[in-house]
TILO-214974 format. One record per atom (N, C-alpha, C): residue number from 1; residue in three letters; atom name; x, y, z. Coordinates in pm, whole numbers, plus 32768, in hexadecimal, padded with zeros to 4 digits. Layout:
<sites>
SITE  resi  resn  name     x     y     z
SITE   NUM   Ala    CA     X     Y     Z
...
</sites>
This chain:
<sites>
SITE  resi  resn  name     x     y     z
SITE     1   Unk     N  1B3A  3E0A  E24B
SITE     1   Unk    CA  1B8F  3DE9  E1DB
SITE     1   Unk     C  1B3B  3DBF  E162
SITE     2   Unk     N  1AD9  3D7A  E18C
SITE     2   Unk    CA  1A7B  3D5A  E112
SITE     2   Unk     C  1A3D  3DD3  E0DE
SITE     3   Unk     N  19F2  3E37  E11D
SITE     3   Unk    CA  19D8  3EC6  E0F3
SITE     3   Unk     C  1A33  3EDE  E08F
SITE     4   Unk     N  1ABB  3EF4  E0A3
SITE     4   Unk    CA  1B0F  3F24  E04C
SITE     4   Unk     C  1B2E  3ED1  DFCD
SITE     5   Unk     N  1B24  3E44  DFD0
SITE     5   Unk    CA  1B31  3E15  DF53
SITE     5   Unk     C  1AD2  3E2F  DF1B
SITE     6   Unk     N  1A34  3E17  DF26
SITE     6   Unk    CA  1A03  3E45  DF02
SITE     6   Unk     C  1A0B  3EE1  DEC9
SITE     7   Unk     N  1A22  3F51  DEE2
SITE     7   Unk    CA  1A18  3FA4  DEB2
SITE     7   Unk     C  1A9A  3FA3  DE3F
SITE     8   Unk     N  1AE8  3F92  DE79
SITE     8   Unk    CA  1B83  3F8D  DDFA
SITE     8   Unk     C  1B39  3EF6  DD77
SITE     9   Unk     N  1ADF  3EB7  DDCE
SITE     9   Unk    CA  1A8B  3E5C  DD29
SITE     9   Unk     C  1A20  3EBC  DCD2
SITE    10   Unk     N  19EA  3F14  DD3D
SITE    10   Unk    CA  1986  3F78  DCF8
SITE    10   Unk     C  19C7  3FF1  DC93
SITE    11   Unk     N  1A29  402E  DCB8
SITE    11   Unk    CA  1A78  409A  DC90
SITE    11   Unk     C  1ADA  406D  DC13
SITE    12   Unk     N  1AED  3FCC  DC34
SITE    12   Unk    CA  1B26  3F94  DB96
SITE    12   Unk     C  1ADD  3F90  DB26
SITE    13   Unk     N  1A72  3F75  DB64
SITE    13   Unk    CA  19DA  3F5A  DB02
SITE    13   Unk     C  19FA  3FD6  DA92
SITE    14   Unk     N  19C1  401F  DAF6
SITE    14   Unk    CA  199B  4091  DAB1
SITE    14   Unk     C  1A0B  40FD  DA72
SITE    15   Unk     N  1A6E  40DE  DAA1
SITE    15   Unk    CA  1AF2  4147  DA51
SITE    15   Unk     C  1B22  40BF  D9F0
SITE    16   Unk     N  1AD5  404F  D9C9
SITE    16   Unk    CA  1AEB  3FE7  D961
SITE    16   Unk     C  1A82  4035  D8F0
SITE    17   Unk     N  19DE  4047  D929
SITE    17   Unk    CA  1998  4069  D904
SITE    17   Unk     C  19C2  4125  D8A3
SITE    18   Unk     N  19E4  4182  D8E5
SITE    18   Unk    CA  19FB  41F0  D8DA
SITE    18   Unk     C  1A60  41C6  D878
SITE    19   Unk     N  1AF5  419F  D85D
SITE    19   Unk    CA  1B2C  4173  D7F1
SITE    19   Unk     C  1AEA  4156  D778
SITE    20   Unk     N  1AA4  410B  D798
SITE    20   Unk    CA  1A63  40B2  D6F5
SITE    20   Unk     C  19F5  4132  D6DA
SITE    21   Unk     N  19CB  417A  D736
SITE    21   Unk    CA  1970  41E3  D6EB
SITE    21   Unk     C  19A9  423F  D693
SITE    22   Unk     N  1A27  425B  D6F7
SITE    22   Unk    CA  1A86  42EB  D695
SITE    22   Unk     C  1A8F  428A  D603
SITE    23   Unk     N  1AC6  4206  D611
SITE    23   Unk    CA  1B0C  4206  D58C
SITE    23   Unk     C  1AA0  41F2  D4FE
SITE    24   Unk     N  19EC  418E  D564
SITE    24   Unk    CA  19BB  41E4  D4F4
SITE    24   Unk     C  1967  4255  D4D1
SITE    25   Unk     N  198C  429A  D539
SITE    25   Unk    CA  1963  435B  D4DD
SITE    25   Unk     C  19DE  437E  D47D
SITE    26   Unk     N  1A65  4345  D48A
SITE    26   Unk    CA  1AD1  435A  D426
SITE    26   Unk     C  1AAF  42D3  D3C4
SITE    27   Unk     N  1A72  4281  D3D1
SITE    27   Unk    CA  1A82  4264  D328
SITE    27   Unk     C  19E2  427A  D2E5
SITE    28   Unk     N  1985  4287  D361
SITE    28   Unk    CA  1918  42CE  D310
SITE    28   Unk     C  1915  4373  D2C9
SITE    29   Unk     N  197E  43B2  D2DA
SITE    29   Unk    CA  19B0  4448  D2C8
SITE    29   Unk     C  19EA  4435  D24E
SITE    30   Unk     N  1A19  43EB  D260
SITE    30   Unk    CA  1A7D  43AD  D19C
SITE    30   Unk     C  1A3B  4345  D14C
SITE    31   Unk     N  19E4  432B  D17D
SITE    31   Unk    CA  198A  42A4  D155
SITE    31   Unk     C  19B8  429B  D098
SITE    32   Unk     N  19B6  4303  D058
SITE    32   Unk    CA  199F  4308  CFCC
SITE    32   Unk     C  1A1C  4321  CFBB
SITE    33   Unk     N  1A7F  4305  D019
SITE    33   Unk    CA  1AFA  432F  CFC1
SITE    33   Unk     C  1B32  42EA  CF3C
SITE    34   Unk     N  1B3F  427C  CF69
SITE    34   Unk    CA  1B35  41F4  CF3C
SITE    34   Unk     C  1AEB  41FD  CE9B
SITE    35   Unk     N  1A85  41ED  CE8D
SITE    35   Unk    CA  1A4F  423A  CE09
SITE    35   Unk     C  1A5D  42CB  CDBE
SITE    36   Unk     N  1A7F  432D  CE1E
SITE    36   Unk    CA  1AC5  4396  CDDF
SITE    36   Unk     C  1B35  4366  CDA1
SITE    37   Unk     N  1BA5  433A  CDC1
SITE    37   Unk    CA  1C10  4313  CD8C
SITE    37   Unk     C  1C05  42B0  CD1D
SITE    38   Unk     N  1BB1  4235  CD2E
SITE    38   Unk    CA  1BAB  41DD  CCBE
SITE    38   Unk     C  1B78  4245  CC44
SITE    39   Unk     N  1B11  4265  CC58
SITE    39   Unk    CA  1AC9  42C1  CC00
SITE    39   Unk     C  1B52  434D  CBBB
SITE    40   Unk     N  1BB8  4359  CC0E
SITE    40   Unk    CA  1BD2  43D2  CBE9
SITE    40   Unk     C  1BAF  447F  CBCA
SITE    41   Unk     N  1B43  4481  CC39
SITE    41   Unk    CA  1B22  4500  CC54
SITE    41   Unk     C  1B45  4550  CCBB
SITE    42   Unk     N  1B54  45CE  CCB3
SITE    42   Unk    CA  1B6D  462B  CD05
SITE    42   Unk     C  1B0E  463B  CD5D
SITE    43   Unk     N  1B55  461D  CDFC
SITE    43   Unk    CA  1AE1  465B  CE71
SITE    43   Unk     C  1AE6  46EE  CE93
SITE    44   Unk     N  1A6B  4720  CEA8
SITE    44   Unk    CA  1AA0  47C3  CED4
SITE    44   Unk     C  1A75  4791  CF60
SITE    45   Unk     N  1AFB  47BD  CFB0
SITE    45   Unk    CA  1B0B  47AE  D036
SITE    45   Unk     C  1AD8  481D  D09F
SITE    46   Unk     N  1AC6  48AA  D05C
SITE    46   Unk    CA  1A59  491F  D081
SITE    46   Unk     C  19CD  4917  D058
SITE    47   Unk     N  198D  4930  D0A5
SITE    47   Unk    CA  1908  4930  D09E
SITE    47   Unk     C  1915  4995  D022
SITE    48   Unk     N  18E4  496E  CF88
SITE    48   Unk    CA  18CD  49FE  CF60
SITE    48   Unk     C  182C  49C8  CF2E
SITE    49   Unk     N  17F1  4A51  CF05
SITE    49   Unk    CA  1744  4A38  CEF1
SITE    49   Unk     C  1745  4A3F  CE32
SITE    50   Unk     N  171C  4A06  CE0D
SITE    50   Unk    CA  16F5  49D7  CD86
SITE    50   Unk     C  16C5  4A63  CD41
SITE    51   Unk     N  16D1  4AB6  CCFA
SITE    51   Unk    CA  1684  4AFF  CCBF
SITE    51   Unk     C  15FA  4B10  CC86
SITE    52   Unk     N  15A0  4B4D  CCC6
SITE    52   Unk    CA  1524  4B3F  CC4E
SITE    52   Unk     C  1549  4B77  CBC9
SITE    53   Unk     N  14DA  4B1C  CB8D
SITE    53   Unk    CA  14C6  4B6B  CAFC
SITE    53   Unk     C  1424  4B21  CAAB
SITE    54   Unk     N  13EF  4B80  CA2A
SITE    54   Unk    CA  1396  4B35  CA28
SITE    54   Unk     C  139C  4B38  C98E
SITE    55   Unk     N  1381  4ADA  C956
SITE    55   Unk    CA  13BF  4AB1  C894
SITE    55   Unk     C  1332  4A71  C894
SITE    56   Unk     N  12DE  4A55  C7F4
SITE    56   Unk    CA  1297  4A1A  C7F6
SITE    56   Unk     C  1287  497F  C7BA
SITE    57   Unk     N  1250  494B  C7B2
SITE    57   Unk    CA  125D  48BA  C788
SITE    57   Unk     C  1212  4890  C6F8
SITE    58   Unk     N  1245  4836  C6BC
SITE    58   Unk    CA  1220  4810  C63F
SITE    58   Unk     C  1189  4835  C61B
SITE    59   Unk     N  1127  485A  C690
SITE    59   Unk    CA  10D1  4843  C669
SITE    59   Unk     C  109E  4908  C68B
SITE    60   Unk     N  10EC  493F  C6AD
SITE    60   Unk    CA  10F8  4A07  C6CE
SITE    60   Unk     C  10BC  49FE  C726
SITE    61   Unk     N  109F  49B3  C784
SITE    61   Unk    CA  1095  49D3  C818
SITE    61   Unk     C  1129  49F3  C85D
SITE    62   Unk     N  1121  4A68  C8AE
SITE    62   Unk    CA  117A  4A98  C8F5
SITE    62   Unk     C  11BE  4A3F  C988
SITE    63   Unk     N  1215  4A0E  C9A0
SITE    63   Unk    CA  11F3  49EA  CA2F
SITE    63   Unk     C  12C4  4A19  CA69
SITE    64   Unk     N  12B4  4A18  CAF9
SITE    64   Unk    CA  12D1  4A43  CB40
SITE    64   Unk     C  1338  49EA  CB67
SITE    65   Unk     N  13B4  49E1  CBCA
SITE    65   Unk    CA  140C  4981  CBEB
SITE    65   Unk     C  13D8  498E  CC75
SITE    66   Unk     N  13CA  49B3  CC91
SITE    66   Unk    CA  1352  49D2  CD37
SITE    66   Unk     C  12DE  4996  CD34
SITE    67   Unk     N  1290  498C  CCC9
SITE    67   Unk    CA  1238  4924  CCB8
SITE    67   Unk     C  123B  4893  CD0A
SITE    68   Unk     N  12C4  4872  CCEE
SITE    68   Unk    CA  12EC  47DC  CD05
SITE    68   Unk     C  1321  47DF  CDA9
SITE    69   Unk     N  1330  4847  CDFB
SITE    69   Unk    CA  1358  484E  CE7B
SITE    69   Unk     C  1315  47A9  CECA
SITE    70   Unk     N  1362  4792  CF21
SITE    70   Unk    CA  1337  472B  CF41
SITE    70   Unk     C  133E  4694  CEFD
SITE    71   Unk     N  138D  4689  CE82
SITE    71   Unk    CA  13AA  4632  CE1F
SITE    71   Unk     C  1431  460D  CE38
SITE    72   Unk     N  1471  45C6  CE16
SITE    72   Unk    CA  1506  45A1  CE03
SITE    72   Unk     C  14FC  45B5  CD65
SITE    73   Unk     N  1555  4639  CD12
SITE    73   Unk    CA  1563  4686  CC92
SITE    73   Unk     C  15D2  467B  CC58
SITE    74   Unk     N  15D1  45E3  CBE9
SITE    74   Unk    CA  163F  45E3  CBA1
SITE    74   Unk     C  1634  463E  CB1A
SITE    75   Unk     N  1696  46A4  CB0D
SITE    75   Unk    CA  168D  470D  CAC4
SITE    75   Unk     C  1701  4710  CA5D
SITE    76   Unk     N  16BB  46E4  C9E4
SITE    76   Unk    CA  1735  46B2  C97D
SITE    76   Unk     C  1722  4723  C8F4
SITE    77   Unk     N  1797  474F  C8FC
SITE    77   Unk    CA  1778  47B0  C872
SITE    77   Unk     C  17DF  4774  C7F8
SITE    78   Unk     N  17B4  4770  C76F
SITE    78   Unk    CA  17BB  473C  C708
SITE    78   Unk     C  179E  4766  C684
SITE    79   Unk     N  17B4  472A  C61A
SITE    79   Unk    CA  175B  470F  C59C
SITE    79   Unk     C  176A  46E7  C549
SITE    80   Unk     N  171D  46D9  C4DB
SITE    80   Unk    CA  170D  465F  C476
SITE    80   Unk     C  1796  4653  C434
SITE    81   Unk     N  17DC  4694  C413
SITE    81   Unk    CA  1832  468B  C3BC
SITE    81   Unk     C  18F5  4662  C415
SITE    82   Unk     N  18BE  464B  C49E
SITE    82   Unk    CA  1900  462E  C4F6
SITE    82   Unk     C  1925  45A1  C4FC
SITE    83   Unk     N  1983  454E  C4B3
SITE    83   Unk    CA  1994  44A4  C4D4
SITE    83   Unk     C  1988  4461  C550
SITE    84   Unk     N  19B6  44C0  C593
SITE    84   Unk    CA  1A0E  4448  C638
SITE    84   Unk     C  1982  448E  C682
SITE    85   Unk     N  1920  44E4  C63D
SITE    85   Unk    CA  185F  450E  C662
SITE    85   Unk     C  1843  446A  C619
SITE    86   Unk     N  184E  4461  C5D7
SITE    86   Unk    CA  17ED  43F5  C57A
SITE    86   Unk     C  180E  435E  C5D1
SITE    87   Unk     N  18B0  4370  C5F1
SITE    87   Unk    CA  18B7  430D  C62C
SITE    87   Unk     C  188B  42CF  C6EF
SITE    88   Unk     N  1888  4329  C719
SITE    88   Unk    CA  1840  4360  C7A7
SITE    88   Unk     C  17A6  433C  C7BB
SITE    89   Unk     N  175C  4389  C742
SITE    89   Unk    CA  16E3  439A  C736
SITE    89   Unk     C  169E  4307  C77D
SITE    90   Unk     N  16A7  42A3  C723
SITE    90   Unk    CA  164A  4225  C740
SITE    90   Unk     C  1661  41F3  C7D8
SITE    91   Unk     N  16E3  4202  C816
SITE    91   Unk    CA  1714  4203  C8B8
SITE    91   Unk     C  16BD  424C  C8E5
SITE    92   Unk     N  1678  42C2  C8D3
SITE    92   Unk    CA  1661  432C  C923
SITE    92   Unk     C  15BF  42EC  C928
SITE    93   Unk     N  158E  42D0  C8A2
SITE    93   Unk    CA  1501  42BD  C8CA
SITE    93   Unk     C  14EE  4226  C904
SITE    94   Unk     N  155E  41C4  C930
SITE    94   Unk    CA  153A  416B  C989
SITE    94   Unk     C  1538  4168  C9EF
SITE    95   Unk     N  158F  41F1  CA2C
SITE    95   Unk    CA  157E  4220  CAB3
SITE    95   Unk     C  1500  425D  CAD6
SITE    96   Unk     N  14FE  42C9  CA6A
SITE    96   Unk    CA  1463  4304  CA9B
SITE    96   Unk     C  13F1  4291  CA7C
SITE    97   Unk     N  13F5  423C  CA35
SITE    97   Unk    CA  1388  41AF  CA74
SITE    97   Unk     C  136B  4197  CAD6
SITE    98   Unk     N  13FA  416D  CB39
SITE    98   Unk    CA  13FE  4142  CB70
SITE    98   Unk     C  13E8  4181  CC25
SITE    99   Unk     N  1404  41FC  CBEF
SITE    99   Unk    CA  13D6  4244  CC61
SITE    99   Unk     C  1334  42D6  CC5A
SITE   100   Unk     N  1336  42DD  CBE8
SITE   100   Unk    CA  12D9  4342  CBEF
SITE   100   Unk     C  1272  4340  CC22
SITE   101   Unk     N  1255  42CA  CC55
SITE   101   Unk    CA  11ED  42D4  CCC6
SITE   101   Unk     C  11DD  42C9  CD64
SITE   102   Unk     N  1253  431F  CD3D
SITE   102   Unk    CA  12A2  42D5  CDF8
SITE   102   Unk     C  12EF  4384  CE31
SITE   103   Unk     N  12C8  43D4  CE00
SITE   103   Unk    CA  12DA  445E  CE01
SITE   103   Unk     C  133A  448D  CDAC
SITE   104   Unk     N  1350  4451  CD3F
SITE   104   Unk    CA  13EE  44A5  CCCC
SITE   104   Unk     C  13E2  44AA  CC6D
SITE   105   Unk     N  13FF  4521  CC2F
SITE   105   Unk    CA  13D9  4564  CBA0
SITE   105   Unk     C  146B  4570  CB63
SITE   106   Unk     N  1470  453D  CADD
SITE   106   Unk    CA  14AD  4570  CA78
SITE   106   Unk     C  1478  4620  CA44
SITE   107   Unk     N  14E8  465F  CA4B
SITE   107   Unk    CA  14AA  46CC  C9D8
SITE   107   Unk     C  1514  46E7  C97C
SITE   108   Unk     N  150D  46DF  C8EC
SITE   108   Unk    CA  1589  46D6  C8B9
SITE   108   Unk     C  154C  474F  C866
SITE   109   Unk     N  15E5  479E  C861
SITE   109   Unk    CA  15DD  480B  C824
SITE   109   Unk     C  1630  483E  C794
SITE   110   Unk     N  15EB  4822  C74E
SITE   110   Unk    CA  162D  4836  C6B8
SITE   110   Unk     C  164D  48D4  C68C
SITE   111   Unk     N  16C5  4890  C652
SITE   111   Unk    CA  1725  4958  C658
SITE   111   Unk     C  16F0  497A  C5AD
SITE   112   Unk     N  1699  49DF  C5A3
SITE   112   Unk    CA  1678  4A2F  C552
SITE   112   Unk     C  164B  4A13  C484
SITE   113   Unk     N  161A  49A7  C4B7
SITE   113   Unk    CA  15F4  496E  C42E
SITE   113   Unk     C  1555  494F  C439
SITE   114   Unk     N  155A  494C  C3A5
SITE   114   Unk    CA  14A5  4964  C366
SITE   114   Unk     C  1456  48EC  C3AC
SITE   115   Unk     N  1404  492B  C3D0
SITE   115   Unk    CA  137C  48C7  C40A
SITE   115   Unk     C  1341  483A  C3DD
SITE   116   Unk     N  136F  4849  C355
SITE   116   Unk    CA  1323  47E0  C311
SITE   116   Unk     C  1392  4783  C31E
SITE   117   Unk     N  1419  47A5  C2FA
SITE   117   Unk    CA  1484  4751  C2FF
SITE   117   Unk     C  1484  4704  C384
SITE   118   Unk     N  147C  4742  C3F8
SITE   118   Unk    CA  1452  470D  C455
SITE   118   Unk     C  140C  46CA  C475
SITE   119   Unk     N  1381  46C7  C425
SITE   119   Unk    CA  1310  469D  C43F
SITE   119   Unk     C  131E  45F9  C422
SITE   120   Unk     N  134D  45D4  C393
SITE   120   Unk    CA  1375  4587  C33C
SITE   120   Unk     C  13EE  44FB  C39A
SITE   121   Unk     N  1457  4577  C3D9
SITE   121   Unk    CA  14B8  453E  C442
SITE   121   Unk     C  1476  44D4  C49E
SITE   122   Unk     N  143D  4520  C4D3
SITE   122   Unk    CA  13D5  44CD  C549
SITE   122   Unk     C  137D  4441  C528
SITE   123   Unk     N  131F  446A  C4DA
SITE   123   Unk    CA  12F5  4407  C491
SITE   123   Unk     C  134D  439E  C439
SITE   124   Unk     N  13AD  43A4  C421
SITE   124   Unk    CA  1418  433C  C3A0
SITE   124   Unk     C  143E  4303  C451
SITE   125   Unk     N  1486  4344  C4AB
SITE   125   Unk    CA  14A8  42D0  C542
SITE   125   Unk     C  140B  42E8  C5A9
SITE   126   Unk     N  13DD  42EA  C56C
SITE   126   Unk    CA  135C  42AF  C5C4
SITE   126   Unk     C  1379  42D3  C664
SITE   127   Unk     N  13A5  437C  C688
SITE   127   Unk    CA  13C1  43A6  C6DB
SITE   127   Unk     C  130F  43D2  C72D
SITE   128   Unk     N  131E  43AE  C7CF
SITE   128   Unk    CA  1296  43D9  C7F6
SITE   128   Unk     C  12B8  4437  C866
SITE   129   Unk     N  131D  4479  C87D
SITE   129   Unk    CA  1331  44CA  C8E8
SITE   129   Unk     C  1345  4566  C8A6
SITE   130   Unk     N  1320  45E4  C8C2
SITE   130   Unk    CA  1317  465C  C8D8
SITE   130   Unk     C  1381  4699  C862
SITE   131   Unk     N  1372  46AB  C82D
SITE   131   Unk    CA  13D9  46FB  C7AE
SITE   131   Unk     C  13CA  47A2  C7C8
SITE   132   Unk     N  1428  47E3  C7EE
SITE   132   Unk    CA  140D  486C  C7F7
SITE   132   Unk     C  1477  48A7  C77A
SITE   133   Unk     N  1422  491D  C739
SITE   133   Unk    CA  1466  4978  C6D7
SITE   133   Unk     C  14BA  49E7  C6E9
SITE   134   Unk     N  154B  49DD  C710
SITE   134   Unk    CA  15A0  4A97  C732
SITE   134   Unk     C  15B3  4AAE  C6A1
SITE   135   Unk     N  153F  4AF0  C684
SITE   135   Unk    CA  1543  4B23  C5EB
SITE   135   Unk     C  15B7  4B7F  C5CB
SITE   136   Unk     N  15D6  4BED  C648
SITE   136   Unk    CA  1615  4C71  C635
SITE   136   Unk     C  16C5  4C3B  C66C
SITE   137   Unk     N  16AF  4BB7  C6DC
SITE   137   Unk    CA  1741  4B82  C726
SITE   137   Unk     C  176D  4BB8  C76D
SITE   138   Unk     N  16D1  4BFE  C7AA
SITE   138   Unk    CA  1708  4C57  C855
SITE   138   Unk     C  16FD  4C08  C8A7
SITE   139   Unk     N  16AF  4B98  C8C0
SITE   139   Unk    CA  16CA  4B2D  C94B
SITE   139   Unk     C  1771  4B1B  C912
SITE   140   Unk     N  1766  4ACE  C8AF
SITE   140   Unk    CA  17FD  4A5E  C8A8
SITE   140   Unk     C  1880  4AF3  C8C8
SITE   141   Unk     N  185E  4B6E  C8C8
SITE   141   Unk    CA  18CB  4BBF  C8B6
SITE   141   Unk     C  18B3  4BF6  C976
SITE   142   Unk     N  183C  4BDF  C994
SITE   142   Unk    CA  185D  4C01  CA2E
SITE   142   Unk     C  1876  4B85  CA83
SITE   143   Unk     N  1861  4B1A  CA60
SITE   143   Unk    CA  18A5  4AA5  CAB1
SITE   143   Unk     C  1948  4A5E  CA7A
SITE   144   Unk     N  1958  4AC7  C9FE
SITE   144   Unk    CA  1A1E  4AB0  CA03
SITE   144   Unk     C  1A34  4A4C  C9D0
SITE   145   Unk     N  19EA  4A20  C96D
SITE   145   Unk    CA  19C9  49B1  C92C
SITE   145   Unk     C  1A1E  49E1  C894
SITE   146   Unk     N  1ABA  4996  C87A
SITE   146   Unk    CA  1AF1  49D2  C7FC
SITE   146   Unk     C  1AF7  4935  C7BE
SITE   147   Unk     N  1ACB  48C0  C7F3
SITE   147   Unk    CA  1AE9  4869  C79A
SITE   147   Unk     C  1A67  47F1  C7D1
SITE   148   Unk     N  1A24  4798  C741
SITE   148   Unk    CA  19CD  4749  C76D
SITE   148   Unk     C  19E7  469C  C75A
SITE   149   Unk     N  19B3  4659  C763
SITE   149   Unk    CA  1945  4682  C7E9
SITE   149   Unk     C  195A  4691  C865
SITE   150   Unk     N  1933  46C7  C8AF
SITE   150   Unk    CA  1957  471D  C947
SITE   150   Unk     C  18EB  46F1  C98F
SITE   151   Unk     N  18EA  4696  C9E7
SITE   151   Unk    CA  186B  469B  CA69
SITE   151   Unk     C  187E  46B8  CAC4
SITE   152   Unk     N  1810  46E1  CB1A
SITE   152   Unk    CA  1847  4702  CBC3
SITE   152   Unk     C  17A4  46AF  CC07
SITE   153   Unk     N  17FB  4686  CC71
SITE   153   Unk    CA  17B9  4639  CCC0
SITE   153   Unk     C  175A  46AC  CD4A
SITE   154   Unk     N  1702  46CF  CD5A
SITE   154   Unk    CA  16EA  473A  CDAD
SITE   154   Unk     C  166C  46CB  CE01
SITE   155   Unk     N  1691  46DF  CEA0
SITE   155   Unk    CA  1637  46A1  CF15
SITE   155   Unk     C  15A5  46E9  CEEE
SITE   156   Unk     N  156A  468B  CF61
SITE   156   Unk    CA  1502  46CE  CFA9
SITE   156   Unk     C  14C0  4768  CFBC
SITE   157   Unk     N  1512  477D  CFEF
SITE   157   Unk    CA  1529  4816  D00F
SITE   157   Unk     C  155D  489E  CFB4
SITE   158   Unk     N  1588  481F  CF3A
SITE   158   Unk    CA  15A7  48B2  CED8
SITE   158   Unk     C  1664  48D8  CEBF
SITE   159   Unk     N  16AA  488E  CF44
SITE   159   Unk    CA  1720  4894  CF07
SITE   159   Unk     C  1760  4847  CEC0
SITE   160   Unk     N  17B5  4889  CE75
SITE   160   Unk    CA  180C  4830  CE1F
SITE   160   Unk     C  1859  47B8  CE69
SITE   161   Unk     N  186D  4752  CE65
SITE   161   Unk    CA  1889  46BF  CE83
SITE   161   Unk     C  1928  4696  CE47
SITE   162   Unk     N  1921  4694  CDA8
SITE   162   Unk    CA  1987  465C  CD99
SITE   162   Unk     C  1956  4679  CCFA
SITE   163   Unk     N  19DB  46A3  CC82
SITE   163   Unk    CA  19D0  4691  CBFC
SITE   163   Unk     C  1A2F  4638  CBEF
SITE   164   Unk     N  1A22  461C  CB28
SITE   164   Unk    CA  1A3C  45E0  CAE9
SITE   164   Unk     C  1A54  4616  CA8A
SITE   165   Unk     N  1AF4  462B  CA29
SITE   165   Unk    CA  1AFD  4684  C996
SITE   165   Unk     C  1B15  45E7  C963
SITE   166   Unk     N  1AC9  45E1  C8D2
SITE   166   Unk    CA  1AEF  454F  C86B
SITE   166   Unk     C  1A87  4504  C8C5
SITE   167   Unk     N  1A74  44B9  C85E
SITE   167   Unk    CA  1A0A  443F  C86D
SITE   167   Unk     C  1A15  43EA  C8C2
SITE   168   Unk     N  19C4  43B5  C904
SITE   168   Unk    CA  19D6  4318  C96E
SITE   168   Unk     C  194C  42AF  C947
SITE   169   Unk     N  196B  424C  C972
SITE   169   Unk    CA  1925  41F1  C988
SITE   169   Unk     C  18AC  41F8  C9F8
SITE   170   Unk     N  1867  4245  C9C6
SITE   170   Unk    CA  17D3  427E  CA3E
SITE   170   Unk     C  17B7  41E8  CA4A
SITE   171   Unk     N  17C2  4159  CA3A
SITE   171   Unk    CA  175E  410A  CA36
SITE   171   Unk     C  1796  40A4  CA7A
SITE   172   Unk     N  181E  40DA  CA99
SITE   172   Unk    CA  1865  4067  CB06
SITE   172   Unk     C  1837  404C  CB73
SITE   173   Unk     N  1880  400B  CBB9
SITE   173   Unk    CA  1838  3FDE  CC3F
SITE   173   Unk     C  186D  4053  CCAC
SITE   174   Unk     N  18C5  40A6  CC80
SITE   174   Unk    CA  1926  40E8  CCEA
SITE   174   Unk     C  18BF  4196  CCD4
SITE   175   Unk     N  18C7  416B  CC47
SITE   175   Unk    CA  183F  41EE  CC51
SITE   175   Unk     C  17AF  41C3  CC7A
SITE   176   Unk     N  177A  4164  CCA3
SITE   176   Unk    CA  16EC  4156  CCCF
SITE   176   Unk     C  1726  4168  CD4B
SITE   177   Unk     N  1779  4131  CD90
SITE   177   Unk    CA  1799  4121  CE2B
SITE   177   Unk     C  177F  41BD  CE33
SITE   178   Unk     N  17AD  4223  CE16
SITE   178   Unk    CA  180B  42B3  CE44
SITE   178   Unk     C  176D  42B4  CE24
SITE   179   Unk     N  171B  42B2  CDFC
SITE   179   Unk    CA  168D  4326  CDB6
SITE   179   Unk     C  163F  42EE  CE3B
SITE   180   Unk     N  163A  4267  CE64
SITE   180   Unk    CA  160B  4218  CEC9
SITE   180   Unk     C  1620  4269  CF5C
SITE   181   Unk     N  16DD  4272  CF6A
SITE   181   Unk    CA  16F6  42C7  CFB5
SITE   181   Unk     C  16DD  4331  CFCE
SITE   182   Unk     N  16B3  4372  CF81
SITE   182   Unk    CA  164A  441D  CF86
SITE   182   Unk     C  15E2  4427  CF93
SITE   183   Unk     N  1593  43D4  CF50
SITE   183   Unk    CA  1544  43C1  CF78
SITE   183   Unk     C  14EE  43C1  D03B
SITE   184   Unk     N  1556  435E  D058
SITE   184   Unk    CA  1549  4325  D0BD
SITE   184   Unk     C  155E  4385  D11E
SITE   185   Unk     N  157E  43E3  D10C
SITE   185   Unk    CA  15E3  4440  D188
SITE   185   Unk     C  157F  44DC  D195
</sites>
């Protein structure tokens, strides 16, 4: 009889144990929901893969969105003459402070205006993260991009994560958590 309590004490254990595991692979599976929603961005719930493309940067070096594989790639397209851009902007470079050395790149992509204007942009907000040029507005016209500013959040691996149409508060706490969370995963 003792055998058996024992085992009906062992078999509680562990189908106690087996419970608390399922529930957290279900809230580690949604972990970011929670900040998706505060934030107000769209999750893509299909794996889809990010598009390459390669635009060059303020300075006519060419680079690649494949380049950054292996990065957590907040991908914000914009430009100067954009308000609710102007108002975003200074959010965006306290995130990339705060993480760019922890594997995550800003690359912000300005829709089809002169170089210098740009140039000028950057420097007046004392921006230090990646400025890319769609001189011609074939990225912003193959990622379906009809209104700015537009970011998309793309993993590790290159897929798209989760966007954002209109400006947010990159510098909240609900957006460091979620960049933290990608990071992490």
């Amino acid at each position: 009889m003792k055998k058996i309590g024992k085992y009906l004490h062992l078999f509680s254990i562990v189908l106690l144990f087996f419970f608390l595991n399922v529930y957290t692979l279900k809230e580690r599976a949604h972990a970011d929901t929670h900040f998706i929603e505060a934030l107000a961005l769209t999750r893509f719930d299909e794996k889809v893969k990010a598009q390459n493309f390669a635009l060059k940067d303020l300075n006519g070096n060419e680079g690649h969105l494949e380049d950054y594989r292996g990065k957590v790639i907040f991908l914000n397209f914009w430009a100067t003459w954009c308000s609710a851009c102007l108002v975003e902007m200074p959010s965006m470079e306290k995130l990339y402070s705060e993480f760019k050395n922890k594997g995550f790149i800003i690359l912000a992509v300005d829709m089809q205006e002169d170089i210098e204007k740009v140039r000028k942009f950057k420097e007046k907000f004392k921006l230090s993260f990646p400025i890319l040029l769609d001189a011609e507005g074939v990225v912003v016209s193959h990622n379906g991009v009809n209104a700015i500013p537009a970011t998309f959040l793309i993993d590790r691996a290159g897929y798209l994560h989760a966007a954002a149409l209109g400006a947010r508060d990159w510098a909240s706490g609900d957006a460091f958590l979620l960049i933290k969370h990608l990071l992490d995963q």
